[in-house]
C-alpha positions, -999 to +999 in steps of 0.1 A: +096-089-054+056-083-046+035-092-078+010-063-091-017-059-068-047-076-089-082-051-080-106-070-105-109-101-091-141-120-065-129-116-031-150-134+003-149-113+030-117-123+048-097-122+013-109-082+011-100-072+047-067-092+042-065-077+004-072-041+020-039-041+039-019-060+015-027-031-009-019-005+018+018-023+027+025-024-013+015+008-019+021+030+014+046+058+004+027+065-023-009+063-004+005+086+023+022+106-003-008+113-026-028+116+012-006+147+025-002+167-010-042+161-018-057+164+016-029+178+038-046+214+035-078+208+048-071+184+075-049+213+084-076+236+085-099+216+102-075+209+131-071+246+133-108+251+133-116+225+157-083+237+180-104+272+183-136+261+194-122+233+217-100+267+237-134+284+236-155+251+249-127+240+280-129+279+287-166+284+292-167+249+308-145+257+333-158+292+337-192+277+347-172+252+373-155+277+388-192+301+392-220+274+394-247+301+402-238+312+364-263+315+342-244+317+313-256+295+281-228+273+268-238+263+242-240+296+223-199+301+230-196+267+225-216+261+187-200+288+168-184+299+136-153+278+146-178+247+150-194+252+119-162+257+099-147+225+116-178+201+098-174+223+071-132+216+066-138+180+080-161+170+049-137+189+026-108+169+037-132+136+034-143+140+001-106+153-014-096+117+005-121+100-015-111+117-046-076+112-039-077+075-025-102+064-054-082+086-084-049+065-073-063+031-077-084+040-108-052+056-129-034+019-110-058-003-127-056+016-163-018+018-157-018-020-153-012-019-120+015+003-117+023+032-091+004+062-108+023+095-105+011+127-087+007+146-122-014+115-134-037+117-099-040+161-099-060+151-133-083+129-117-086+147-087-095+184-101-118+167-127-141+148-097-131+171-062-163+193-069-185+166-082-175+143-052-179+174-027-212+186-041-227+149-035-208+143+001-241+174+012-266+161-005-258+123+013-248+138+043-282+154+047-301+122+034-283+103+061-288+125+088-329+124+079-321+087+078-309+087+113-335+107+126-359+079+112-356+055+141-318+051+130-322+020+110-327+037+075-297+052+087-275+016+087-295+007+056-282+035+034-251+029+046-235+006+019-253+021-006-239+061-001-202+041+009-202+026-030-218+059-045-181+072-042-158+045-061-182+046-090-187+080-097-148+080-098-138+047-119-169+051-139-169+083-147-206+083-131-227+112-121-247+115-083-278+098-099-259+071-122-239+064-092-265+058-069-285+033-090-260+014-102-247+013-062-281-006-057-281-026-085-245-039-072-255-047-035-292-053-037-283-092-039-253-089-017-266-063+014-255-081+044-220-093+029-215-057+020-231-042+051-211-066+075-178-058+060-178-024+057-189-022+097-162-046+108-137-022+088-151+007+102-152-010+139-111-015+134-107+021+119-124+038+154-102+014+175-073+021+161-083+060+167-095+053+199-062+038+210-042+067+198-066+091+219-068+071+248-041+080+268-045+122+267-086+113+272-079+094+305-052+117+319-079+147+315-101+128+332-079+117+357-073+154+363-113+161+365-118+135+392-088+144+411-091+184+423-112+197+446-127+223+417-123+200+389-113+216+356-104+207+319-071+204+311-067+226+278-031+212+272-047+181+272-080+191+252-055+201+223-035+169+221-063+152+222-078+173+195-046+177+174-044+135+172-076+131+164-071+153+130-043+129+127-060+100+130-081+106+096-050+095+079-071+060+088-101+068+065-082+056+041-083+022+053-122+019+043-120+034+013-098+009+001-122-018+017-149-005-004-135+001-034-121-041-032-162-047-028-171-029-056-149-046-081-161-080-058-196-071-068-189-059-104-167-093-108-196-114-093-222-099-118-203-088-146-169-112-154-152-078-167-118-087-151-120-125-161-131-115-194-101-094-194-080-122-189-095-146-211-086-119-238-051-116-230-046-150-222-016-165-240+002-132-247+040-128-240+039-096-229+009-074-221-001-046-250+001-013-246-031+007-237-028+037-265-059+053-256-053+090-246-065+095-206-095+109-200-104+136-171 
């Protein structure tokens, strides 16, 4: 039987990437269960958004292929309502995966690492979803300005937004609590931070690069094989429809970050050591009395 997975603890970087999917394989029907009832909706409704404005897109494409003297504008079909409402549902199903992802390990840890229930995680989740949401804009639009900078404010904001998310959650934090105490955490420990979040985030997109691949490269196949190439829109929608899948893999990163911010709290703080020290030479672990907070 796999001991309790132990969250407060220092970690280097290979012991968090291998920690990150040690967690996952302890914990997956759970993860994938608390994934689909929390977030199911609106990757639903994002798929269906971004279905409609892919059928208009291959559509006007082809429609200018087929009459190159066209003057017809595509990106006015193409940027629509559909478009819009796609970002819009893609950074609702985001944030309810933070809120979800980040609820289930922080009712874990106060449980004493044990599975938490759906009931226990719904408490978490419709305490934080709005708070979570509300900040996703407001560090969505400081990182696009950030990437308009010359891109590299971009990459150095990075770590800091990523660790905004598991403290507002486990701490109870608001948007500006979070985000000073995000830079008081890394501001010693940037490039350990910086370089493992990447690295995670450089397996997530090949992992959902491989699952794309092969419907990318048979549309492209069909482009580069007809006399008057065309879009395939059966293709266009697999492609589409497995990509909405694929954000079942954001939760792979949010995992990783939450492991470096207990690292980081650990490294600066000794809460979970001191926590053991304190319960060291007990037969049997007490039991936390204190009514749950949400």
């Amino acid at each position: 039987m796999l001991s309790p997975f132990e969250f407060k603890k220092r970690r280097d970087f290979g012991q968090i990437i291998n920690d990150t999917f040690a967690f996952i394989r302890q914990n997956f029907k759970p993860l994938i269960t608390t994934y689909a009832i929390f977030c199911g909706l609106f990757v639903l409704a994002s798929m269906a958004a971004m279905l409609l404005q892919q059928y208009k897109m291959v559509n006007v494409l082809n429609d200018i292929k087929i009459s190159q003297g066209s003057n017809r504008n595509p990106f006015g079909s193409t940027f629509g309502i559909e478009y819009f409402l796609s970002l819009l549902f893609s950074l609702f199903s985001y944030a309810s995966m933070s809120v979800a992802i980040h609820s289930y390990i922080a009712i874990y840890i106060q449980k004493g690492n044990q599975t938490p229930t759906i009931d226990e995680v719904w408490g978490y989740f419709k305490h934080y979803f709005f708070r979570v949401f509300g900040s996703s804009i407001a560090l969505l639009l400081l990182l696009c300005i950030a990437f308009i900078f010359c891109i590299v404010p971009f990459f150095w904001l990075f770590p800091f937004v990523s660790m905004i998310y598991p403290i507002m959650i486990i701490e109870n934090g608001s948007l500006a609590f979070s985000f000073n105490r995000s830079f008081q955490l890394i501001k010693d420990n940037f490039w350990v931070t910086f370089g493992t979040l990447i690295i995670v985030w450089i397996i997530i997109y090949a992992c959902m690069t491989m699952v794309v691949l092969p419907t990318t490269l048979l549309n492209m196949v069909g482009l580069l094989s007809h006399k008057s190439p065309q879009m395939s829109l059966t293709l266009t929608m697999i492609t589409t429809v497995l990509q909405s899948l694929c954000q079942v893999f954001f939760i792979i990163p949010i995992i990783t970050v939450t492991l470096v911010y207990f690292s980081l709290v650990e490294q600066k703080e000794n809460l979970g050591l001191m926590e053991r020290i304190t319960q060291f030479g007990d037969t049997e672990k007490p039991t936390d009395t204190r009514p749950e907070e949400y």
